[in-house]
C-alpha positions in Angstrom: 113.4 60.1 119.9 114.6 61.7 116.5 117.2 63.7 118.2 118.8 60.6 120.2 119.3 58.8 116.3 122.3 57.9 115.7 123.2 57.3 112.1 126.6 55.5 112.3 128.5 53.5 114.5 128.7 50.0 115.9 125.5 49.7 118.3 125.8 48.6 122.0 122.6 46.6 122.2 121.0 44.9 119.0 117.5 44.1 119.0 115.7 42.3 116.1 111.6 43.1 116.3 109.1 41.4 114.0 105.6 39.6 114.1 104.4 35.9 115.4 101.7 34.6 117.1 102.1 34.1 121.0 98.9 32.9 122.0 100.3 29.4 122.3 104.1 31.1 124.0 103.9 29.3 128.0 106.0 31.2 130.5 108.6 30.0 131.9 110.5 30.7 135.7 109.1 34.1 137.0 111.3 36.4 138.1 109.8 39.5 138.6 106.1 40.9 138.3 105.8 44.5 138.1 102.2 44.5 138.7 101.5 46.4 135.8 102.1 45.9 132.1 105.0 43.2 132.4 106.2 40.2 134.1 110.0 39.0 133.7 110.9 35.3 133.5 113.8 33.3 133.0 114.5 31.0 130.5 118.0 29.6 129.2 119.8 32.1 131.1 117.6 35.0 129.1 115.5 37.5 130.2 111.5 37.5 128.9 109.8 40.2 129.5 106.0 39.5 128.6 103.6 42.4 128.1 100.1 42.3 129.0 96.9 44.4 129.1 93.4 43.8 129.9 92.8 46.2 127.0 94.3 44.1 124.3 93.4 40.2 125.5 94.5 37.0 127.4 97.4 36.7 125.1 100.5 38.6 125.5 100.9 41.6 122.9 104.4 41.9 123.1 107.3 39.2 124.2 110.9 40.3 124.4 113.8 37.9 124.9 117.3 39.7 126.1 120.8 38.3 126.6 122.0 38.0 129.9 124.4 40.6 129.6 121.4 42.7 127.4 123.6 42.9 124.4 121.1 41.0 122.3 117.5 40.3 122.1 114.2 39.7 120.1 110.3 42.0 120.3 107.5 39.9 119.3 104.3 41.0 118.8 101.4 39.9 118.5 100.2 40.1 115.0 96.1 39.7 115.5 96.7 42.7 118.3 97.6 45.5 116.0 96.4 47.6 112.9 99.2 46.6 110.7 98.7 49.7 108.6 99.5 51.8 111.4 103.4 52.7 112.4 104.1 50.3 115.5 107.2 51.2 117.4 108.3 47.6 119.0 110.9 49.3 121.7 107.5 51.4 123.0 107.9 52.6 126.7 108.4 51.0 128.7 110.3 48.3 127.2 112.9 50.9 125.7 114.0 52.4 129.3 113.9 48.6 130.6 116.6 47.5 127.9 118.8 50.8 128.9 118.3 50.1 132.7 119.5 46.7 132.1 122.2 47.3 130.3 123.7 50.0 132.4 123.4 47.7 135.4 125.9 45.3 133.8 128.9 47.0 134.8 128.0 50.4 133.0 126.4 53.1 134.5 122.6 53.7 135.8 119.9 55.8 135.3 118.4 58.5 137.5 115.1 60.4 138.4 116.4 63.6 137.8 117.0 67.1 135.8 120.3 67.6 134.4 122.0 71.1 133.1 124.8 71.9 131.2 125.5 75.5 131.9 128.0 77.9 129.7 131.3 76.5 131.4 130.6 73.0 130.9 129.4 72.5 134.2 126.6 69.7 134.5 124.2 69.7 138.0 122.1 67.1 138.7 119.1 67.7 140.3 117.6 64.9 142.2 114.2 64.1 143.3 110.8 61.9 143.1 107.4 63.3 141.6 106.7 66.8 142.6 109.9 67.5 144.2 110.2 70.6 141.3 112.5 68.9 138.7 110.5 70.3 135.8 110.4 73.8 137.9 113.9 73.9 137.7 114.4 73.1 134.2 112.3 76.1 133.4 113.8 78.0 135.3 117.1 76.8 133.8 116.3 76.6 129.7 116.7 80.3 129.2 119.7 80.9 130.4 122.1 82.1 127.9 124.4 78.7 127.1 122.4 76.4 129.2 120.9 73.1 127.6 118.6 71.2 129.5 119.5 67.5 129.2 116.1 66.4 130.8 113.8 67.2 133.0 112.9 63.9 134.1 115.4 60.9 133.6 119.7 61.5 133.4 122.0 58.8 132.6 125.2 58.6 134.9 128.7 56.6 133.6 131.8 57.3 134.0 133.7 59.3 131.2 137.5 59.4 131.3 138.0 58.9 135.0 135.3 61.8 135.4 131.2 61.0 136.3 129.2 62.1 133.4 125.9 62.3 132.9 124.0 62.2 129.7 120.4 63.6 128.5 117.5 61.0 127.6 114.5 60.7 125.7 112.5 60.4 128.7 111.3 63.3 129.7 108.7 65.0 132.3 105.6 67.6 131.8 108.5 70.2 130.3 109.0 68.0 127.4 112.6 68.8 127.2 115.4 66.7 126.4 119.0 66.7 125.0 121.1 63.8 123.8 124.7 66.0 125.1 126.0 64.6 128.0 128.4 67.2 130.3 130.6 66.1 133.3 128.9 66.0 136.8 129.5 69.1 138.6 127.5 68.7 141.5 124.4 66.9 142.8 121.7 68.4 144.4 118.6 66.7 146.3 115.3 69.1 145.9 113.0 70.2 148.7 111.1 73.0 148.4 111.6 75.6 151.0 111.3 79.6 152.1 114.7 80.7 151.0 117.4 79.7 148.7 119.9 77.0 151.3 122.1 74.2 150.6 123.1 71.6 153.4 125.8 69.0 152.7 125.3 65.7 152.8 127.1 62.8 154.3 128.3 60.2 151.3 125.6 57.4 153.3 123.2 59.7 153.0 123.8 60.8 149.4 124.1 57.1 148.2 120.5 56.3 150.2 118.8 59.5 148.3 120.3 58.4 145.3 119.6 55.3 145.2 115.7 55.9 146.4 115.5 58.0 143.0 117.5 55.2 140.7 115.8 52.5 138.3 117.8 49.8 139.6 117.0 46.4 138.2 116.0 45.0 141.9 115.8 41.1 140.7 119.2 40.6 139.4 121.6 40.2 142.6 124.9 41.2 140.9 123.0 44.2 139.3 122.3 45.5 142.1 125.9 44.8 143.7 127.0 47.2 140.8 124.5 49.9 141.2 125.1 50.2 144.7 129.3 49.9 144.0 128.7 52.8 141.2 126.8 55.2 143.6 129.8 54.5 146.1 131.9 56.0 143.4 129.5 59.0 142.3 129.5 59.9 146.5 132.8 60.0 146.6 134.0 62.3 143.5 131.1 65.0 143.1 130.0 66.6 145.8 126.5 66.6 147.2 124.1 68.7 148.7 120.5 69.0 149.8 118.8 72.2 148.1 116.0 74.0 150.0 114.8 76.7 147.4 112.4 79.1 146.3 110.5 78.9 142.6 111.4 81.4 141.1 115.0 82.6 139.2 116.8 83.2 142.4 117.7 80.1 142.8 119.7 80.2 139.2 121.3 82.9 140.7 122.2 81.1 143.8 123.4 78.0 142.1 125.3 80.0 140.2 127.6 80.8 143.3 131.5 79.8 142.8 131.3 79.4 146.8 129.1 76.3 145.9 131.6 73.7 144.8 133.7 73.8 147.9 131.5 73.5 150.6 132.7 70.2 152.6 130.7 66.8 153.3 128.7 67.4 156.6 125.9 70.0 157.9 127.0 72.9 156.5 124.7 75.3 154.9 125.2 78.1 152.3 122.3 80.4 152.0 
């Protein structure tokens, strides 16, 4: 996290953290069970998010109240829980990508599962895929180029920068541990499947968005949320261009990717190999 610090400058999202008891908190409206360390519930037009674990007791550890638009909010945890002489970070995964995820979805961008490089021209590809699709095989590939930063090898940020998609690095990164707070403009976008030679097929804007979207955090129980997420990828589709990459492991495909031709191959089933 040190590197994504900022140390001046008016903050988008302020959160206030601190200790109380919440054994005798009730829940209010659910809204959302993740069936796994959370549970989201409504109350006054907020967002709760209440974190539990068999490990720690009946009692929540951890409540956080947001703003609807996820501008604001209070962490409260609970203080019989935790070692009080030990550093506690409130904002511990997964609440912290939760708060971004929100936020984005109101109107400002989203995040996606992928690995994002900036190469020497300030050129930024995104490459798209779930678990074991080879994100973090790219990225190695990538980090030693000369001029290249990896922005992550696991999670990029997509908004829109000066009437340009951009994508930015986060703190959330895969097995390659590698992460960048630059951001670049979005170059291209290509979906990884692992194949015998180095080939790119083009992919309709329907399909894009759907492959996309399949790899996207979007927050699925907030209806206008959604709406935006969806609207945004519409966007992305229509000013970058998209591609499925078949490729090999090893630093051909740098090579390949490297290709000028790349950027102007049309919407459709053309290949490039």
């Amino acid at each position: 996290m040190k590197g994504f610090i900022v140390e001046k400058g008016k903050p988008d999202i302020r959160v206030q953290a601190g200790w109380s008891d919440l054994s005798g908190k009730r829940n209010r409206e659910l809204v959302f069970d993740s069936g796994d360390l959370w549970k989201l519930y409504s109350e006054n037009e907020s967002c709760c998010f209440w974190f539990t674990s068999p490990i720690m007791g009946a009692h929540p550890y951890k409540i956080a109240t947001f703003s609807k638009e996820f501008d604001s909010g209070e962490v409260y945890l609970h203080r019989s829980y935790f070692n009080q002489d030990q550093p506690i970070y409130p904002l511990e995964y997964p609440l912290d990508e939760l708060i971004i995820n929100n936020f984005l979805a109101r109107g400002k961008g989203m995040e996606v599962h992928a690995c994002g490089i900036l190469n020497s021209n300030e050129q930024g590809y995104l490459f798209v895929g779930q678990s074991t699709a080879g994100k973090t095989t790219i990225a190695k590939l990538w980090q030693d180029e000369p001029g290249v930063t990896v922005l992550s090898d696991d999670r990029i940020i997509l908004r829109r920068i000066e009437n340009k998609i951009g994508m930015y690095g986060t703190p959330w990164h895969g097995e390659a541990m590698l992460a960048s707070p630059s951001r670049a403009p979005l170059t291209a976008i290509y979906f990884l499947e692992k194949g015998k030679k180095n080939e790119l097929v083009a992919q309709k804007p329907s399909d894009a968005i759907s492959r996309l979207f399949a790899c996207s955090f979007p927050p699925f129980y907030n209806r206008d949320a959604l709406d935006f997420t969806l609207s945004f990828l519409e966007d992305v589709v229509k000013n970058v261009p998209c591609y499925e990459l078949r490729f090999t492991p090893d630093k051909n495909v740098v090579e390949f990717i490297k290709g000028e031709r790349i950027a102007y191959c049309p919407f459709g089933n053309h290949r490039i190999s």
